[in-house]
N, C-alpha and C positions, 0 to 999 in steps of 0.2 A: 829401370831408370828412365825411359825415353816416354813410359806412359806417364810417369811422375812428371818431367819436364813439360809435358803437356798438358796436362790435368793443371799444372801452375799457370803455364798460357795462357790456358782456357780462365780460369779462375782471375788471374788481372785485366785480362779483358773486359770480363761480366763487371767486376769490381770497376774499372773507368768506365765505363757504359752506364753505370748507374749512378757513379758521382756526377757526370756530365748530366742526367734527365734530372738532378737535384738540383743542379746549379741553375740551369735554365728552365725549374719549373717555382724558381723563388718569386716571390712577388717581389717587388719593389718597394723600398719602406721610402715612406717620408717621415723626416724626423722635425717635433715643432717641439722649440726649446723657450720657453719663456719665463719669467719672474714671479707671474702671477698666482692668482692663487684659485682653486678650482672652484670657490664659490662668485669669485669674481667672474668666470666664467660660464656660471650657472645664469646670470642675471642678464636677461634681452634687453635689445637697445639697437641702436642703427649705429653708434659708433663702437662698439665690442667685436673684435673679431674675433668671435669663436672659432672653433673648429667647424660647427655646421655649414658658416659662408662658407669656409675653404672647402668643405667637402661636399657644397653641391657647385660649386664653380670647377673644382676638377670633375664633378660626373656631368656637366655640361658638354664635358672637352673626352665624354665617354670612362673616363679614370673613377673607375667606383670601391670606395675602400673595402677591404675585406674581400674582394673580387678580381680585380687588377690589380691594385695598389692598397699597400695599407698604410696608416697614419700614427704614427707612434707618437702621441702628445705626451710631454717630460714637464712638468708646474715643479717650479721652486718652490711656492708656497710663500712667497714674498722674503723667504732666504735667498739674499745673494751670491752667498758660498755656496752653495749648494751647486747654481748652476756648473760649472766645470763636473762633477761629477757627472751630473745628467747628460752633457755632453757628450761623456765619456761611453755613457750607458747606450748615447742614441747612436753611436759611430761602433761602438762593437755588435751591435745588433746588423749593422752593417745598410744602415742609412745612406742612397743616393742622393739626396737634398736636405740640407736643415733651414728650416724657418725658424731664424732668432727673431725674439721679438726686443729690442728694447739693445742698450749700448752692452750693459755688461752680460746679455745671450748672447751676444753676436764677438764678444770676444773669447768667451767659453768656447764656444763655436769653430773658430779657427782651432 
């Protein structure tokens, strides 16, 4: 009985030792929630912000996606309804930031 209670010891131990190296070897998600639609954001320009400005303005500041951080971009597709779901998708993925773009992302958003 006394090896059994320790052999389970042993075994919760290992078990939180490795959920803890899981938790603290997650990247970082940033979540970008916008209306748009992914062709609109296929097309250059100096006033479109893509995902590219943001993700060389965070590897400026050393944040390189897919490496430190990743970027989980959510397009409505110019449906409105839609964003509150995507919201919903970028916060159970478990998003530290969301970048709404636009009044009704940034209400989905809260």
């Amino acid at each position: 009985m006394q090896r059994i209670l320790i052999a389970l010891l042993v075994l919760l131990a290992t078990a939180r030792l490795v959920a803890a190296q899981d938790a603290s070897n997650r990247i970082p998600l940033i979540g970008w929630l916008s209306p748009a639609t992914l062709q609109s954001y296929s097309q250059p320009g100096a006033g479109n912000p893509g995902p590219q400005l943001l993700r060389d303005s965070l590897a400026r500041h050393g944040l390189i996606d897919g490496k430190n951080i990743r970027l989980d971009i959510r397009l409505a597709e110019g449906k409105l309804d839609r964003l509150p779901e995507l919201a919903r998708a970028v916060v159970s993925e478990g998003a530290i930031v969301i970048l709404a773009f636009g009044e009704a992302a940034g209400r989905a958003a809260e």
